[in-house]
C-alpha positions in Angstrom: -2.2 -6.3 -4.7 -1.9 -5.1 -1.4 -3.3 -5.6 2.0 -3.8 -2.6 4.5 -5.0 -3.5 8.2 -7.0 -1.1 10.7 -8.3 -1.8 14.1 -10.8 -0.6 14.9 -11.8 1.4 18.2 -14.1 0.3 21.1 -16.3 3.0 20.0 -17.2 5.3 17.3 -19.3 8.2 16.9 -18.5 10.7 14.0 -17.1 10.9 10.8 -14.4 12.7 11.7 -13.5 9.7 13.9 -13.3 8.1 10.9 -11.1 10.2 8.7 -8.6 9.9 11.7 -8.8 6.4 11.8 -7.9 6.6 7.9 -5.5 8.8 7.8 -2.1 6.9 7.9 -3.8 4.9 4.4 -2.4 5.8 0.9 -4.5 8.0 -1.2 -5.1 5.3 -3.8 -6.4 2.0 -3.1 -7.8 0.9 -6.3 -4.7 -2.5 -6.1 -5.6 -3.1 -2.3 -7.9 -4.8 -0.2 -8.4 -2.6 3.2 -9.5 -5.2 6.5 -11.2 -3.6 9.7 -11.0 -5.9 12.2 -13.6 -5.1 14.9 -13.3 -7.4 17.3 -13.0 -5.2 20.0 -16.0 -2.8 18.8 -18.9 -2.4 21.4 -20.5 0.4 19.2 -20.4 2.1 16.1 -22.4 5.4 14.8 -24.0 4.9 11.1 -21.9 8.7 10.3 -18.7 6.7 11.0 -19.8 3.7 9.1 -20.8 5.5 6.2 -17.4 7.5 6.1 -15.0 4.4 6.2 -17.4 2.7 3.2 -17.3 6.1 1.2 -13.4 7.0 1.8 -12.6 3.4 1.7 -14.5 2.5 -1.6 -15.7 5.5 -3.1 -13.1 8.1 -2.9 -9.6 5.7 -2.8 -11.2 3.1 -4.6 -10.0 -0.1 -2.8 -10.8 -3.2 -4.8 -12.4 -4.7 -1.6 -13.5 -3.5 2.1 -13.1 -7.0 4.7 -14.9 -6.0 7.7 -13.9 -8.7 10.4 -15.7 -10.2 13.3 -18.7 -7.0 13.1 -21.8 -7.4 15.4 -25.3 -8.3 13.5 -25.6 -3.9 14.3 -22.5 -3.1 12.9 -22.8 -5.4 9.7 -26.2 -3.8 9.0 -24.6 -0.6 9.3 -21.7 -1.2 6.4 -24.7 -3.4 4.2 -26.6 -0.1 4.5 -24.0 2.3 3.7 -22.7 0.2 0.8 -26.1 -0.3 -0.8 -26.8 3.5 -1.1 -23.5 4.0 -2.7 -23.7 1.2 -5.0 -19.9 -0.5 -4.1 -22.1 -3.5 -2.1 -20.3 -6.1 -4.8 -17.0 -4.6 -2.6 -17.8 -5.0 0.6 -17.2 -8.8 3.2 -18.8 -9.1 5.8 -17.6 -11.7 8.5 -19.6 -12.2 11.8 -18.8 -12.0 15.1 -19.7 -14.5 17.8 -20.7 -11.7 19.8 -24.5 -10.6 18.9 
């Protein structure tokens, strides 16, 4: 198993921000868990959300998306995007102290 680590940025706003934000990850993640620490994120579009949960889970399979220190916004954002493409039972949410 294998752990792969993104920051990510102050602020998001398209999917394509997302893909860039991905790109450097291997194509095949079904043996690793992915963390996105967001401790420095003031905001976060649902488009870009719903790219890293579909890329991340859906097309490279990771075994588990760890979404660190996420605002009560931002964790209702990846809860959202998750349900609707049924990989919820992959996704950790931790909060942030920040509301």
């Amino acid at each position: 198993m294998t752990t792969e680590t993104l920051q990510a940025p102050e602020r998001s706003s398209s999917r394509r921000q997302a893909q860039e934000l991905l790109r450097g990850l291997p194509a095949d993640l079904t043996s690793a868990i992915v963390v996105l620490n967001c401790a420095h994120m003031s905001a976060a579009a649902p488009s870009f959300v719903d790219e890293l949960v579909k890329d991340i889970l859906e097309i490279r399979g990771a075994r588990e998306l760890r979404v660190l220190d996420a605002s009560d916004r931002l964790r209702s954002h990846f809860g959202r995007s998750a349900l609707l493409r049924q990989v919820v039972d992959r996704l950790v949410l931790t909060a942030s102290d920040r509301s």
